[in-house]
N, C-alpha and C positions, 0 to 999 in steps of 0.2 A: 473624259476621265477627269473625278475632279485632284487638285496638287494635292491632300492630302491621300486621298487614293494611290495617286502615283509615289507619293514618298512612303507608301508604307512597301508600292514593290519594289520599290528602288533596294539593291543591295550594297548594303555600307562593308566596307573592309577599313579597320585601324592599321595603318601603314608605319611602324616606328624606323624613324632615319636616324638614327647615334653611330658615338665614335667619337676619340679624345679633340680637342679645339683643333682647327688646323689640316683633319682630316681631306676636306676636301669635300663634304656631306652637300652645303649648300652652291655650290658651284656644282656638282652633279644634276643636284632636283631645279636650278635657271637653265641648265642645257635642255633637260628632259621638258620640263612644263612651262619653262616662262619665254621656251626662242633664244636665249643667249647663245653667241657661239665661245668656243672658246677664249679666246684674247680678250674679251667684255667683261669675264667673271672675275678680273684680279680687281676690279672695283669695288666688287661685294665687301660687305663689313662680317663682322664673324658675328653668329645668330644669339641673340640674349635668351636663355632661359628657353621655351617652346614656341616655333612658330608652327600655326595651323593652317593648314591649306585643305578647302576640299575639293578635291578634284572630280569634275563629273566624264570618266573617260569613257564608257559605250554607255549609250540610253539608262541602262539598268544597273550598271556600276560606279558608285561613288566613294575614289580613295579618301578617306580620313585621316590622309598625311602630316603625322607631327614629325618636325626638323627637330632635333634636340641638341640646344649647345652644350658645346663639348669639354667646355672649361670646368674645374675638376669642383668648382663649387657648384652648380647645377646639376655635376652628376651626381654629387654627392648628396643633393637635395631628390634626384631623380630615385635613390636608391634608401631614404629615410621616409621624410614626412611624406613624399608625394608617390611613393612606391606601388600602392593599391591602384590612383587614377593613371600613373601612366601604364602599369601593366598588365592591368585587366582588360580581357577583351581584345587584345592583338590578334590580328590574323597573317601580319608580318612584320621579322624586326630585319631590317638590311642594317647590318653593322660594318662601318667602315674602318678601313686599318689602314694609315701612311705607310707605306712599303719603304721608305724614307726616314721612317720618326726613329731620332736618336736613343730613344724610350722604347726598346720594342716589350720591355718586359711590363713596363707600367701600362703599358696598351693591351695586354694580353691579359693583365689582373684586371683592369675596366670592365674589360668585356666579360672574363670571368663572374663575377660580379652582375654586373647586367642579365646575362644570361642566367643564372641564377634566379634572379627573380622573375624573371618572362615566366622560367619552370613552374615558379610558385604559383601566379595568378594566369600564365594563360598556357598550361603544357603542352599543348596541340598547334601553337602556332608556327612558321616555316621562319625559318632563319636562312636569313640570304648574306654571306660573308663577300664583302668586296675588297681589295687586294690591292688600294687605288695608287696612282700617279706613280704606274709600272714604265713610261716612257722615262724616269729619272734611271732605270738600269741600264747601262749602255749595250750588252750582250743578249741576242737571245737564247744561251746557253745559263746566262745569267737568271734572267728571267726564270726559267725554268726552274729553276737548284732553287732559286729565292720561294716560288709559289711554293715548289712541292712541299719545302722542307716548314715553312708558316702553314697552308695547310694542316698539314700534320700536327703543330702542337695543336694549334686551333681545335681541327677535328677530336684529340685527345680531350681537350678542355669540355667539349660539349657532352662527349659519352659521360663525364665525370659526373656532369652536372644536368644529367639523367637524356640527355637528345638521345636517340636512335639514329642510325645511320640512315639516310633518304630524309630526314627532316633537315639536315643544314646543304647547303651545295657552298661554293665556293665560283669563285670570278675574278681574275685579274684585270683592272681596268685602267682606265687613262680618258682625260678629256680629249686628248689629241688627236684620237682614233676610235673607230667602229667599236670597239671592245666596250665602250659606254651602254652603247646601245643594245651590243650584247646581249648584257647582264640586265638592263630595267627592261628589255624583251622576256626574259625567263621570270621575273617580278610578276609582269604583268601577264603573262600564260598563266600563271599558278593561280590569279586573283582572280583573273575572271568565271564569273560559275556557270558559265554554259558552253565551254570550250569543244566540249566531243559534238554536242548538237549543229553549233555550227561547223565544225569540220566533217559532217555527214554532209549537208547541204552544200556545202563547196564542192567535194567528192561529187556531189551531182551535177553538178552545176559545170565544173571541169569537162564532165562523160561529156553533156552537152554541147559543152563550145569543143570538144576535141582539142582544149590545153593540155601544154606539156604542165604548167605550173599556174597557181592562183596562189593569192599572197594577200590577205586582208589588213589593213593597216588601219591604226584611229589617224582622224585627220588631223588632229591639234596638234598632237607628239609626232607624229609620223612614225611611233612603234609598231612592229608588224604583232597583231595580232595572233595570227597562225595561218597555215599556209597547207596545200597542199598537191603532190607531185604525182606526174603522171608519166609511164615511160623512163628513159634510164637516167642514174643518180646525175646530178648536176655538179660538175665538177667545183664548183665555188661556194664552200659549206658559207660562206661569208657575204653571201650576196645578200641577206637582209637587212644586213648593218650597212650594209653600202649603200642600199636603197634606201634606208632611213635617214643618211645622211646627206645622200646628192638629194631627197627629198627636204630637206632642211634650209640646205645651201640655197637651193631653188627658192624657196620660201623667202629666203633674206634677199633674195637678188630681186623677188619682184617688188619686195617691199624698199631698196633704194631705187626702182626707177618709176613705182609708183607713190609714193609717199604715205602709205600705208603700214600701219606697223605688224611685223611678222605672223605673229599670233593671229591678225584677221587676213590674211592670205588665203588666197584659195583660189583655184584652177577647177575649169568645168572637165576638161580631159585632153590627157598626154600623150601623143601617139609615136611610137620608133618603128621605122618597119626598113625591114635590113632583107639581102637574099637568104641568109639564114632562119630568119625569124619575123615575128612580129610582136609588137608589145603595147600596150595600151595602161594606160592609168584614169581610170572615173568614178563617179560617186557611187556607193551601192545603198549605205542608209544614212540619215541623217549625220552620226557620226565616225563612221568609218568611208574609205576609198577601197576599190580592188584595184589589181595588178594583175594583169592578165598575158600569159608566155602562150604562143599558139607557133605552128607552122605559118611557113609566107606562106599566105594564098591570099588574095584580096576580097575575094567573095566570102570566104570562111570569114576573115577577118570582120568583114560588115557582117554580117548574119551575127558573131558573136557579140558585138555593142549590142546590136537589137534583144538576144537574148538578156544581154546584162538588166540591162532598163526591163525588162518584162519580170524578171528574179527581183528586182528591187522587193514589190510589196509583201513579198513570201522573207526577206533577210528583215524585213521594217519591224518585225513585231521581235527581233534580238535587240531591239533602244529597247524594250521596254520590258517584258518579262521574258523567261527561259520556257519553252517550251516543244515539244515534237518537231521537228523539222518534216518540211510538208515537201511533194514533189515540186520539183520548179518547174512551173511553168514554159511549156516550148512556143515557140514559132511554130506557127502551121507549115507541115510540110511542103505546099505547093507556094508557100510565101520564100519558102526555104531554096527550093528548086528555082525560084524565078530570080530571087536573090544569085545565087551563086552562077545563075549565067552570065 
């Protein structure tokens, strides 16, 4: 295939990052994409004017991430002469709001404002409201009262300014905690455009290896893709932010004792095997990893690496375009039987 071929199937999404200076916009997207852990980003400087990043996160999807500073003369340019380029053509605006900022009312007219114009030039996009640097509330009863009651104008401000309900969501976040990864986990479910296709193919794939649980993640972010469960609910709605994070931490540990920097890390496969369970982490296509929950058995267990690697070439064709999801391929039964003796 030739690159212009391929970039015409590539799917592009406009990702808008806004929110007043200080927010907290650009120390989210170096955790998410550039490896920073938290304590790193009080270094960053605050972002002049738009920065662009394109991100290439599965084969087929490329974010066309602008960071937008937040200083009230950029926005004020965001919302005049430059109003038509920045707002045409979105397919997501994540607006961030200091849960902190002394200004909550001048924050809430920003965005007013902002949102307003999304309406004008692109009414169909998803607004994603983040709620950030909720570790400065000391209570979580605190917490609570704080979200519900911001929420709420919030939500009030967008019916005003024509959103329907199910197009904005809301998210309480913090760099200090899983709740980052949260909220740019539901980001990036909603962007990707072949999300049911491959959660078919996993659901098979699962029946296969007789998993309780599969978990697809991109490898660069370590965001879990989507996932899917078998047998009864898992007690720990939070186990993917956890995973996305000890996947993280792991990342920066091999890069101090290999000297390698974060971002080119990478592990051929992770194995836990407990009396309870067993678990595995390996590559499935170019740019994602699975995650794989099964019962101890140790034959089971080999039989399903084998199937993994066999599934590979049936998930390889989600890097590149969206299309039917195809049977996955088994293990011969009597490969199967000799296996598990």
């Amino acid at each position: 295939m030739s690159s212009s071929e391929r970039g015409k199937r590539q799917k592009q999404r406009k990702v808008l990052l806004m929110g007043r200076s200080g927010a907290g916009k650009s120390s989210m997207r170096s955790i998410i994409f550039s490896n920073y852990v938290a304590k790193d980003v009080r270094r960053l400087g605050a972002t002049v004017d738009v920065e662009h990043s394109n991100i290439k996160f599965m084969g087929n999807l490329m974010l066309n991430l602008w960071d937008c500073g937040g200083q009230d003369a950029f926005v004020e340019s965001y919302l005049t002469n430059q109003r038509s380029h920045v707002f045409t053509s979105v397919a997501v605006l994540i607006f961030v709001f200091d849960i902190s900022s002394s200004e909550p009312a001048a924050d809430l007219l920003s965005f007013a404002s902002t949102i307003r114009a999304l309406h004008e030039f692109s009414p169909n996009s998803k607004v994603f409201v983040l709620f950030h640097k909720m570790d400065l509330i000391p209570s979580v009863e605190q917490k609570t009262t704080v979200f519900r009651d911001r929420a709420a104008e919030v939500r009030n401000t967008c019916e005003a300014e024509g959103f329907v309900p199910g197009q904005v969501d809301f998210s309480a976040t913090s760099i200090w905690d899983q709740s980052l990864y949260r909220a740019w986990t539901q980001v990036i479910y909603f962007l990707v455009p072949n999300a049911a296709t491959i959660e078919a193919m996993l659901q098979k794939l699962a029946d296969i290896l007789d998993a309780k649980e599969l978990f697809l993640y991109e490898r660069t972010t370590c965001l879990i893709v989507t996932h899917v469960s078998r047998g009864p609910e898992n007690p720990y709605p939070d186990r993917f932010e956890r995973l996305s994070s000890i996947l993280k931490s792991h990342k920066h540990s091999m890069a101090k004792h290999t000297g390698v920097m974060a971002s080119e890390v990478s592990f051929a496969e992770m194995q836990i095997k407990t009396g309870a369970f067993m678990f595995f982490i390996t590559r499935l296509t170019e740019n994602t990893n699975i995650a794989v929950v099964m019962p101890s058995n140790e034959g089971a267990f080999n039989v399903a690496r084998i199937n993994v690697q066999l599934a590979r070439k049936e998930f390889a064709h989600l890097d590149i375009v969206e299309k039917k999801g195809k049977e996955v391929q088994r293990v011969p039964k009597e490969d199967l039987e000799a296996l598990s003796d």
